[in-house]
ZALO-511413 format. One record per residue (C-alpha): x negated, y negated, z. Coordinates in steps of 0.1 Angstrom, whole numbers, plus 2048, in hexadecimal, padded with zeros to 3 digits. Each point is the difference from the previous one (the first is absolute). Layout:
BEGIN
> px py pz
> X Y Z
...
This chain:
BEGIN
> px py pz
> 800 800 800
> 7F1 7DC 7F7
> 7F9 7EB 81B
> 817 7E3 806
> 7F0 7DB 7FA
> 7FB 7EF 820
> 81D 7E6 806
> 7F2 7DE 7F3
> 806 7E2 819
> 7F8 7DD 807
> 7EA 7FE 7DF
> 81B 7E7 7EC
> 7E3 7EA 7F7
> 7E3 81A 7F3
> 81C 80A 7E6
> 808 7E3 7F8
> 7E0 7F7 7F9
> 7FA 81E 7EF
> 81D 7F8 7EA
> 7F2 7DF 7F8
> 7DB 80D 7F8
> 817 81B 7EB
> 810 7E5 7E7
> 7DF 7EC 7FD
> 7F4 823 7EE
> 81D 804 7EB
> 7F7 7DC 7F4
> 7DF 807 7F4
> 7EE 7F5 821
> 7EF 817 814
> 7FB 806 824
> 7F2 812 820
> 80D 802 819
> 7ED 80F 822
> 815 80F 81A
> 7EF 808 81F
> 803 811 823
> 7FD 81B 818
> 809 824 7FF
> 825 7FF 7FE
> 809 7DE 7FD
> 812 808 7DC
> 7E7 7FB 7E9
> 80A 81E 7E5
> 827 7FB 80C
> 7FE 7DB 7EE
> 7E9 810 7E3
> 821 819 7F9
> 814 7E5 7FE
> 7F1 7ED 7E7
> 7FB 821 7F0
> 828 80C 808
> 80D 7DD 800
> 7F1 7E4 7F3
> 7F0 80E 7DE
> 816 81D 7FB
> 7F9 810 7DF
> 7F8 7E2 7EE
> 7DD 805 806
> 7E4 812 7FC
> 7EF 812 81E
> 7DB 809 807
> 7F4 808 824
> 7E2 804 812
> 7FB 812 821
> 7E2 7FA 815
> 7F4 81E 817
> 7ED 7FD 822
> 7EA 820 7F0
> 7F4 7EF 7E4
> 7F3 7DD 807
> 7E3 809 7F1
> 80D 811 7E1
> 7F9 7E9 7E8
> 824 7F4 7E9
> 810 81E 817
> 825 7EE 7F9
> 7F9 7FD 7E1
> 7F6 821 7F6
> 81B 80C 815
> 81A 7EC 7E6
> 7F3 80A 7E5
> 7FF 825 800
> 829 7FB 80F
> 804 7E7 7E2
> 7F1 81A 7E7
> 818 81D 80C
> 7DF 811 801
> 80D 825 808
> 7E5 81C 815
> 7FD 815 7DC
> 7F5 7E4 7EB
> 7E2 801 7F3
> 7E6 7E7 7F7
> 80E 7FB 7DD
> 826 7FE 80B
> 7F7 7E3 81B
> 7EC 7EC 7E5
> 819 805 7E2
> 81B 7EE 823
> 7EB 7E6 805
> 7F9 7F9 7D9
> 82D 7FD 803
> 801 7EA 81F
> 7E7 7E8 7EF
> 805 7FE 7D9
> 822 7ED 804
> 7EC 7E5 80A
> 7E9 7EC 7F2
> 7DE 807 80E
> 7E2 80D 7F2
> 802 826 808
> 7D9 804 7F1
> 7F9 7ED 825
> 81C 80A 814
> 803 822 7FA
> 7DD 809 80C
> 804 7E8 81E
> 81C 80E 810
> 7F7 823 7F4
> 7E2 7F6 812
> 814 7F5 81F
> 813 81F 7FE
> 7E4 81B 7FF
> 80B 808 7E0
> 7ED 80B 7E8
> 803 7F3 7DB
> 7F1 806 7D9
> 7E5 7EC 7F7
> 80A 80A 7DB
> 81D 7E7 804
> 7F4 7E7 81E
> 7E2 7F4 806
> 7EA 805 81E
> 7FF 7E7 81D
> 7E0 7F0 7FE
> 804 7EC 821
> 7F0 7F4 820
> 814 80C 81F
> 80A 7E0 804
> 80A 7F5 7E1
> 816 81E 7FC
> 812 7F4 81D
> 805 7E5 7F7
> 80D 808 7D8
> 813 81A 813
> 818 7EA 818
> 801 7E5 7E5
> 80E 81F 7EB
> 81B 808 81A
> 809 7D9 809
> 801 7FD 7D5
> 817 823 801
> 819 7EC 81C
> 804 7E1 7F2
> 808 812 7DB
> 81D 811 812
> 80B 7DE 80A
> 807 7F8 7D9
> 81F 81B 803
> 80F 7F7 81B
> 7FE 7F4 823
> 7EC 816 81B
> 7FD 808 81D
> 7D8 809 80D
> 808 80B 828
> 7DA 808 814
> 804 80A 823
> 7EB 803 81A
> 7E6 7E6 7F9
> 7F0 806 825
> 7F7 826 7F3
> 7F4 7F1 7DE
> 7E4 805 7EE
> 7E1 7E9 7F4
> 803 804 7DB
> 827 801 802
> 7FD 7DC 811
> 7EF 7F6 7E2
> 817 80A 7EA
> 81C 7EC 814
> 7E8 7E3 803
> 7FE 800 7DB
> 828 801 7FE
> 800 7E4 816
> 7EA 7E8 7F0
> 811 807 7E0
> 81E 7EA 808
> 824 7FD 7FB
> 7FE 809 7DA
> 816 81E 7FD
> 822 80F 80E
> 7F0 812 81D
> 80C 802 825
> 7E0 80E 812
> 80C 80A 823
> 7E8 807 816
> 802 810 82B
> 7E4 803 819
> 7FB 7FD 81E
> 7F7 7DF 816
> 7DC 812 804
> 7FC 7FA 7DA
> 7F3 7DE 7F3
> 807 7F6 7E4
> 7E5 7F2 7EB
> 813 7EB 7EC
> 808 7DE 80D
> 81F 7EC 7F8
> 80D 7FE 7E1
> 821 7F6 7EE
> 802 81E 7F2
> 7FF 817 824
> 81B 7FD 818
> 7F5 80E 825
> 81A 812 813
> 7FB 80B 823
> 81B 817 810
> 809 7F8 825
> 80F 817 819
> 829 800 803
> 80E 7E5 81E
> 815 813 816
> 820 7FB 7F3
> 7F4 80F 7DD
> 7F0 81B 813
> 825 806 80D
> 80E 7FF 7DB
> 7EB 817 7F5
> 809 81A 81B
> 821 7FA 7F5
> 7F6 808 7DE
> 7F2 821 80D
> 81C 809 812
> 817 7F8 7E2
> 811 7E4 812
> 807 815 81F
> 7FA 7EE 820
> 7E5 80F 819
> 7FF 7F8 824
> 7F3 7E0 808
> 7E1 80D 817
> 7F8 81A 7E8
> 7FF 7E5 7E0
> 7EC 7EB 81A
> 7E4 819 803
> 805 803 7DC
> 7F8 7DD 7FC
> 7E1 7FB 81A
> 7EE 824 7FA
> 801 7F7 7D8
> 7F4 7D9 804
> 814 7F7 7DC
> 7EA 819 7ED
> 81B 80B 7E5
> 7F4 822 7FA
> 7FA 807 828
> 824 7F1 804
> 80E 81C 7E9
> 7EB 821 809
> 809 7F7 827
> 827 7F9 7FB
> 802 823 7EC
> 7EC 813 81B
> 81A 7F3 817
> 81F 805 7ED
> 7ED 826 7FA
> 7F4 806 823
> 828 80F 80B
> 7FF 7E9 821
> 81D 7EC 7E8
> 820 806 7F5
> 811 7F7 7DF
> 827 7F2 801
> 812 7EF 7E7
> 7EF 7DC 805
> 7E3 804 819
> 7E7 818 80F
> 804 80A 821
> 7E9 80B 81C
> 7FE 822 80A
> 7F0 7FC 81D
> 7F5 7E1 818
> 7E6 7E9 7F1
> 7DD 806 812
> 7DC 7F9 7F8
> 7FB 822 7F3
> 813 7FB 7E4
> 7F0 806 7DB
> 7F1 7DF 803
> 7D7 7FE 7F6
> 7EB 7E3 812
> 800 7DC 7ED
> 7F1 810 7DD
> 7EF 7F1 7E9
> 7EE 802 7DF
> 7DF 807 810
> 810 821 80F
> 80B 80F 7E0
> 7F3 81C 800
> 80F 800 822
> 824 7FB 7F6
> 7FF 81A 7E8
> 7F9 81B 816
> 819 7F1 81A
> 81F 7FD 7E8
> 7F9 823 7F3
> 800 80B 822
> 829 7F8 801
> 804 824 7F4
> 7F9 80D 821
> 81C 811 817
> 7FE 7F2 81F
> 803 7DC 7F7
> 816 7ED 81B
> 7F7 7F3 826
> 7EA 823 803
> 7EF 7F5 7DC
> 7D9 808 808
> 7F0 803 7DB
> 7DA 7FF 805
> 7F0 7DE 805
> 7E7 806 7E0
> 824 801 7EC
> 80C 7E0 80F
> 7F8 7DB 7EF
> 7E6 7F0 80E
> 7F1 7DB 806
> 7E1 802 7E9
C-alpha cells in the first residue's frame, strides 16, 4: 500500500511563491528557487506539490537525488538519472545502451561526434572509435567539456517545453555535481527552467544573491498549526486535549515528527474511535506512548522508537527498552 502524503499545513506562502516562480518559467524566465531546512520540516512534501500541483503535466520532469554514500562519487546524481532516463535494462549490453543514448540525443541539436564519447565516457560506456573519435583530453578539461555538455543537453530540452530540473539534498552533494549547478546558475534566466533545489541549513550555498534565486527557509509549525495538522491526521476527529498537548510539545512544530507521533498514538489501542472523536481507554499518565522532546538530531533515534509501537504491552506497564526510545542527541 502507498504511503499517504503528510498533511500539508501552514505553508500558504512557499506555494504561493512557488506558484509565482512557476508562471515566470512559463513566460520564458527562469528561476531557482532554494528551499531549505531540517530533517522533517517539509522539504520534499512542497517539492510534490509543485510536482502534483503546481506544474502538473505541463511540464517536463528531470530529478536528481543526492546520497550521504556518495559524496565523493564524482556526478553520482547524475549518473544515477541517466541510466533511469535511458531505461537502461540489466541485459543490455554495451551496444544496446549506446544505440539509447544515440535516441535520447539525436532529437536535439548537439554535436554527437563530442557528446557521444563524453557521456559514454561519463557513463563507463564503452564506444567505436570507427564512428567517434577518441577523447584526447586533460582530466580537467574533460570535466569541464563534460558538464558544459549536460548544462548544453538541459537547456536544449527547454526549447520544447517548459521543465522542471528538481536536485535534492545539496548537503549530501557532491564536488563536481556543485559545479555543474554552479554552471546552471551563472547561466541566467535565459530558458523555461524551474530549478528547485533542498538542503539542509548545514549546506552553504556558494552562490550569492541573485535575481534569478529565490531563498526559502522552512520554519517549524506555531502551535495552533501543529493542532491542524493532528487534525488532519486524525481525519478531522478530535483527540483529547492533553494528549494533542503532548502531541504538540514532544513534536516542537516539526511536520513530519507531528505526524509519525499522532499515528503512534491513534495505533498504540490506549484510544477509542466513535463517531466524532477518539476516546481514552484508559486514564492519561506519563507512561503513555509519548518519546522525550525529539528532534532532528535524534533520528535515528525516532525511528527505532516509532517502530517500537508494534509491541504488546504498550499502555501504563509500556517498558520497551531504553536503546529503542528517542533520545536528546
Amino acid at each position: 500500500m502507498a504511503r499517504s502524503l503528510t498533511p500539508l499545513v501552514g505553508r500558504e506562502h512557499e506555494v504561493a511563491l512557488l506558484r509565482d516562480r512557476w508562471a515566470q518559467v512559463q513566460a520564458g524566465r527562469g528561476h531557482i528557487v532554494v528551499l531549505s531546512g531540517e530533517a522533517g520540516i517539509g522539504k520534499s512534501r512542497l517539492v510534490q506539490v509543485v510536482k502534483d500541483e503546481i506544474i502538473g503535466a505541463a511540464a517536463l520532469r528531470i530529478e536528481y537525488r543526492c546520497s550521504p554514500y556518495h559524496q565523493h562519487s564524482p556526478l553520482y546524481p547524475v549518473i544515477t538519472h541517466l541510466e533511469r532516463a535511458l531505461a537502461w535494462r540489466q541485459d543490455d549490453t554495451s551496444e544496446d545502451k549506446l544505440r539509447k543514448l544515440e535516441e535520447a540525443l539525436r532529437p536535439y541539436p548537439l554535436p554527437l561526434v563530442e557528446m557521444v564519447p563524453l557521456l559514454a565516457t561519463l557513463l563507463s560506456l564503452p564506444f567505436p572509435e570507427d564512428r567517434y573519435p577518441p577523447l584526447i583530453l586533460t582530466p580537467q578539461r574533460q570535466k569541464q567539456k563534460t558538464l558544459e555538455g549536460l548544462l548544453t543537453w538541459l537547456l536544449a530540452l527547454t526549447e520544447q517545453q517548459p521543465v522542471l530540473f528538481v536536485v535534492e539534498d545539496l548537503h549530501w552533494i557532491d564536488p563536481s555535481t556543485l559545479e555543474f549547478l554552479t554552471l546552471l546558475v551563472e547561466q541566467g534566466p535565459t530558458a523555461r527552467l524551474l530549478t528547485l533545489l533542498t538542503c539542509r541549513p548545514e549546506f552553504q550555498s556558494p552562490w550569492g544573491l541573485r535575481t534569478h534565486l529565490t531563498p526559502i527557509a522552512l520554519q517549524r509549525l506555531p502551535q495552533p498549526q501543529a493542532e491542524t495538522m493532528v487534525a488532519r491526521v486524525t481525519g478531522g476527529k478530535a483527540l483529547p486535549p492533553e494528549v494533542i498537548a503532548q502531541i504538540v510539545a514532544k513534536t516542537d512544530g516539526v511536520p513530519l515528527f507531528v505526524e509519525e507521533l499522532t499515528k503512534t498514538v491513534l495505533e498504540s489501542g490506549l484510544l477509542r474511535e466513535t463517531e466524532g472523536s477518539y476516546e481514552q481507554t484508559a486514564p492519561f499518565c506519563p507512561h503513555w506512548p509519548f518519546p522525550p522532546r525529539c528532534t532532528t538530531r535524534s533520528w535515528p533515534g525516532w525511528i527505532a522508537w516509532r517502530q517500537s509501537k508494534r509491541w504488546p504491552n504498550w499502555g501504563p506497564s509500556w517498558d520497551a527498552p531504553s536503546h529503542m526510545r528517542c533520545s536528546r542527541l
